[in-house]
C-alpha positions as CSV (number, residue, x, y, z in Angstrom):
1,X,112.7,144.7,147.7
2,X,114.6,141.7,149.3
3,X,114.0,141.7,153.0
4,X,117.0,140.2,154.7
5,X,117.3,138.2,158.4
6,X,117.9,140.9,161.0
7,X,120.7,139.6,163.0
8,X,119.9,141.7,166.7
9,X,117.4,141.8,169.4
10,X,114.3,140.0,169.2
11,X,114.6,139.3,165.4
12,X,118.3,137.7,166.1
13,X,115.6,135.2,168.6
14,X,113.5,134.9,166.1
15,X,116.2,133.5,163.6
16,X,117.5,131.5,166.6
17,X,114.1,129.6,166.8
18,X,113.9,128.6,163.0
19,X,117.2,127.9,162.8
20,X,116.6,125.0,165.9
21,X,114.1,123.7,164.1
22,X,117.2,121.2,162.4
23,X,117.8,119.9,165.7
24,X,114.6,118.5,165.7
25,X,114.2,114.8,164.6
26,X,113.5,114.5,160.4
27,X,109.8,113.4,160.3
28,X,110.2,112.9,156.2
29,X,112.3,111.5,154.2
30,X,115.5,113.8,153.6
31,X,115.6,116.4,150.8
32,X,119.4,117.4,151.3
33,X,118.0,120.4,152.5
34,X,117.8,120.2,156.7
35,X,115.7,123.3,156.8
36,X,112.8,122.4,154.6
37,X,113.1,119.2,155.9
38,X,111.8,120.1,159.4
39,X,109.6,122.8,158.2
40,X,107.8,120.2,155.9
41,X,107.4,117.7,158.3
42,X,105.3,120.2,160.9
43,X,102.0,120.3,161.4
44,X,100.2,122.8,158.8
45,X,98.9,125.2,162.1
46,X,102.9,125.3,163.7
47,X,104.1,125.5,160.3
48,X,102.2,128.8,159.4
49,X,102.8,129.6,163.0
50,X,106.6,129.6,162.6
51,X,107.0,131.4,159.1
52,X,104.2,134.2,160.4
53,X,106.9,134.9,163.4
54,X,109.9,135.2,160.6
55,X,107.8,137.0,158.4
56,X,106.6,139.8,161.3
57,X,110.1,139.7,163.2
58,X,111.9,141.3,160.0
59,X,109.5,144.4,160.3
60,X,106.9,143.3,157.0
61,X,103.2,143.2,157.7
62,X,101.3,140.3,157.9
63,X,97.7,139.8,159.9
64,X,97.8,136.2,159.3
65,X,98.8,133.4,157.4
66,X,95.5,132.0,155.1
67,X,97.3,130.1,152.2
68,X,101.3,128.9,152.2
69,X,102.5,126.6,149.5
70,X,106.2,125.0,148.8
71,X,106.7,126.2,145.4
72,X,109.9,124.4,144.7
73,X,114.2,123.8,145.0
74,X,116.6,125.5,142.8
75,X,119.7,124.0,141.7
76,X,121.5,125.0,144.8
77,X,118.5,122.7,147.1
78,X,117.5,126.6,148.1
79,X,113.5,125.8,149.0
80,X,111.8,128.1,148.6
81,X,107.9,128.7,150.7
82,X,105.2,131.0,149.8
83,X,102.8,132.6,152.1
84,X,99.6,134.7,151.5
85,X,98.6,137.1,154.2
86,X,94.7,137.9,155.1
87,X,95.3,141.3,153.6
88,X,96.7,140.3,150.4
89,X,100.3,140.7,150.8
90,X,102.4,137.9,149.5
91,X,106.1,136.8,150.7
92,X,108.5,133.8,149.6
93,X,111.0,132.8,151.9
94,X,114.0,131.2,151.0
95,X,115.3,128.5,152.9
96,X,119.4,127.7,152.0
97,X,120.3,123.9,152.0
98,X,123.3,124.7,154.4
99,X,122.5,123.1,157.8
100,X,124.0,126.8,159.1
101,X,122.4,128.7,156.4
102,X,119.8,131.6,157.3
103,X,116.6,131.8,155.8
104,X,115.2,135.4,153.9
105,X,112.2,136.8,152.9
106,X,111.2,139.0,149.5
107,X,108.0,140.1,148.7
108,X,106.2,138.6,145.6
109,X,106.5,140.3,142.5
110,X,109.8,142.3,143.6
111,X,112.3,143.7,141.2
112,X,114.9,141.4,142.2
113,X,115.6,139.4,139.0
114,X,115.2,135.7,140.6
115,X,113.1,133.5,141.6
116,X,113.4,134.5,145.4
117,X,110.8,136.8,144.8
118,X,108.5,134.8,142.8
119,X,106.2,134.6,140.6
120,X,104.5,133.0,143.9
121,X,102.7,130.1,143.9
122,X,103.7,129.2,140.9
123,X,106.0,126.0,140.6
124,X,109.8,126.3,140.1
125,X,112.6,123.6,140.2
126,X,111.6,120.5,141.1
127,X,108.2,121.7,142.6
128,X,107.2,120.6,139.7
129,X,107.6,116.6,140.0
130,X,106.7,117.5,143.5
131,X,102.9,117.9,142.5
132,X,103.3,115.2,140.1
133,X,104.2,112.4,142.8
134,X,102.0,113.8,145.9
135,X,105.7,113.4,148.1
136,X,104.0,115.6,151.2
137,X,106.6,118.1,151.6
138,X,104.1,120.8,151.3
139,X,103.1,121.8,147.9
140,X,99.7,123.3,147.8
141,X,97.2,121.9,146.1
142,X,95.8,122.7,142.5
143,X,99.8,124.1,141.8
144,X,100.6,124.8,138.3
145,X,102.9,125.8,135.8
146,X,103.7,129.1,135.4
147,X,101.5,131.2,133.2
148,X,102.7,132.4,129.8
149,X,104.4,136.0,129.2
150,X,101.5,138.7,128.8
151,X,99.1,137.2,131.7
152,X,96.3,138.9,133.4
153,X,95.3,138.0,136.6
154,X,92.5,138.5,139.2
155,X,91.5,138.0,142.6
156,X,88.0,137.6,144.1
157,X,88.3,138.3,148.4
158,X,85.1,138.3,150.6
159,X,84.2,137.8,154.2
160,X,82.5,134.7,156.2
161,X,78.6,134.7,156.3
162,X,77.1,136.7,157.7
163,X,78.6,139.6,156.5
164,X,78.2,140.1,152.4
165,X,81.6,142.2,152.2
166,X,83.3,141.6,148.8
167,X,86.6,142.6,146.5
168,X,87.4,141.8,143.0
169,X,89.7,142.5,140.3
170,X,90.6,141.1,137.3
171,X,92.6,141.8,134.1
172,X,95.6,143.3,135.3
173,X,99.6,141.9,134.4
174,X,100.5,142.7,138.4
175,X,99.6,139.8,140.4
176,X,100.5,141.3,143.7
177,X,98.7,144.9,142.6
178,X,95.4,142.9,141.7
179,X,95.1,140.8,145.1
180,X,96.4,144.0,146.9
181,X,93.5,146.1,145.1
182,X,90.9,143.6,145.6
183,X,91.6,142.7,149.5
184,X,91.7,146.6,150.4
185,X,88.2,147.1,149.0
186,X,86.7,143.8,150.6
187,X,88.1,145.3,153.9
188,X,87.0,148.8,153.0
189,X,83.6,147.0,153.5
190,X,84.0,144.8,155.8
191,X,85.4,147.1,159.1
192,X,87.4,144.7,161.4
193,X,85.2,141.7,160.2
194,X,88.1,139.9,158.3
195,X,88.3,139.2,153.9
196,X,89.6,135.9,153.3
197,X,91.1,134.9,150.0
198,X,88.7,132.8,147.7
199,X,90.3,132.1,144.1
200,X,92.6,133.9,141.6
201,X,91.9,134.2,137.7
202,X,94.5,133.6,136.0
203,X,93.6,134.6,132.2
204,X,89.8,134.0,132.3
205,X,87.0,135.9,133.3
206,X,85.3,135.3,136.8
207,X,81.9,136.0,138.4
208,X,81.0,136.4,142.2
209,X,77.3,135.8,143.5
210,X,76.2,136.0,146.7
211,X,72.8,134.3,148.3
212,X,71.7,136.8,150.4
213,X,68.5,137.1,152.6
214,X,67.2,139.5,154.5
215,X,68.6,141.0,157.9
216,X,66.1,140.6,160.6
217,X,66.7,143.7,162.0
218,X,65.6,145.7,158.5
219,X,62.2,146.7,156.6
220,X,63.8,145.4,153.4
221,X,66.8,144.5,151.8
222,X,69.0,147.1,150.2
223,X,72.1,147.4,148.5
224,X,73.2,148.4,152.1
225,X,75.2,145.5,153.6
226,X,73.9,146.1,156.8
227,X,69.9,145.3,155.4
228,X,71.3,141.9,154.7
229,X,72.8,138.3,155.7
230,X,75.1,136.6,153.6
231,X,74.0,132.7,153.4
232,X,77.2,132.1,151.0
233,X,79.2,133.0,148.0
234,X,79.6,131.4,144.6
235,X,82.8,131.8,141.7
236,X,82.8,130.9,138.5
237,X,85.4,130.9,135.8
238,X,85.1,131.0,132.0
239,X,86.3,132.5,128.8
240,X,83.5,135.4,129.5
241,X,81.9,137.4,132.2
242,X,78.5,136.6,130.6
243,X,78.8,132.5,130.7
244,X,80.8,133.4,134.3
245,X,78.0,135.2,135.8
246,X,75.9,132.5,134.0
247,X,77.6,129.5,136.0
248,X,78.2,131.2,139.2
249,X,73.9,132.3,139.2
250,X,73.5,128.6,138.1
251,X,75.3,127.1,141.2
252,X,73.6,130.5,143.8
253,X,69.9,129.0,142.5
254,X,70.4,125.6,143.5
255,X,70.9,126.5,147.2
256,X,67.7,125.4,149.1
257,X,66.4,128.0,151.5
258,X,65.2,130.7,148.8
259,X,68.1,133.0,149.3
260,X,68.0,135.9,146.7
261,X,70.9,135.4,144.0
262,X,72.4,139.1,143.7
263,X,75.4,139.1,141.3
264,X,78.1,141.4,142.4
265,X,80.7,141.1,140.2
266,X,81.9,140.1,136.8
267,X,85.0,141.0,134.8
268,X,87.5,139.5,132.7
């Protein structure tokens, strides 16, 4: 559901502040779109800082920011932003190219029949040429063009070391559903210790190992996460779970230390 600019109280601020941001000096070279302009042209932490205000002022839930990509302009010069939240929720915001205009906010994956509310991170318009000539205004790296009709996807969540918390899911046509599914049971696991995203499949099968060693504070190490330390997480992609779990094992063994290899989870 499309998530308009509230126009009162705090969120009327809110809109106030983004909106000033055009009467800030242009740090790139102009776009015809004022908005983007200045948006581009901050600082990745104030950036993030600035669209996690919009996106928690209209009321939608958000912990925090962890990836945000320009995805692209239509034909109009609407821009259009993409932001992942640590929980897995996913949010474009549209950014009109009238100096006066007022940015809006859909959730990815929406029923809205547009672009404005996605397929996310996924190029449209001119984004496009954007990746292609490296211009700076903010396309995330390793963007691509939009999968084909009849997709799967997956997404693989887990927490810092020490803790060996974990989510994955793979092989589903609902992008948002799959990062949703697959955050929810990394934080099941995790309590208040937060997932962070690590990589999405996108039509191939993937593998997660962990190099784990033993907690200090236990006899042995168990399947129990609290019976171990987390030394760090390897993904792997391929066109099977078995050559997957295969690469991801290959890259585990190579760490020094001797870490155990545990593999805890495959799918395609």
């Amino acid at each position: 559901m499309l998530l308009g600019l509230l126009c009162r109280g705090v969120r009327l601020a809110l809109l106030g502040a983004f909106l000033a941001l055009v009467m800030m000096p242009a740090a790139r070279a102009q776009t015809g779109n004022p908005l983007h302009d200045q948006l581009a042209g901050m600082e990745e932490t104030a950036r993030r800082a600035e669209v996690f205000r919009l996106i928690t002022g209209s009321g939608a839930g958000c912990q925090a920011i962890i990836a945000m990509a320009f995805s692209g302009f239509d034909g109009a010069r609407t821009a259009y932003w993409d932001s992942r939240c640590r929980e897995g929720a996913m949010y474009r915001m549209a950014l009109p190219a009238q100096r006066n205009g007022r940015p809006s906010l859909a959730v990815c994956g929406a029923s809205t029949g547009s672009i404005a509310s996605g397929p996310c991170f996924q190029p449209v318009g001119t984004a496009a040429a954007a990746v292609a000539a490296n211009d700076g205004r903010g396309v995330a790296a390793g963007a691509s063009a939009a999968p084909p009709p009849g997709s799967r996807f997956g997404a693989i969540y887990a927490t810092d070391a020490p803790m060996a918390a974990w989510g994955f899911g793979n092989g589903l046509p609902d992008r948002l559903a799959v990062n949703t599914a697959a955050v929810r049971s990394c934080q099941t696991m995790a309590g208040r210790v937060p997932c962070k995203f690590v990589e999405e499949l996108v039509n191939r099968c993937g593998a997660l190992v962990q190099a784990v060693s033993r907690h200090p504070s236990a006899v042995a190490m168990t399947s129990d996460l609290s019976t171990m330390v987390l030394n760090r997480n390897f993904t792997a992609t391929a066109e099977s779970a078995q050559a997957a779990e295969a690469a991801a094992l290959e890259s585990c063994r190579r760490l020094p230390g001797g870490a155990t290899c545990r593999v805890v989870a495959t799918g395609c």
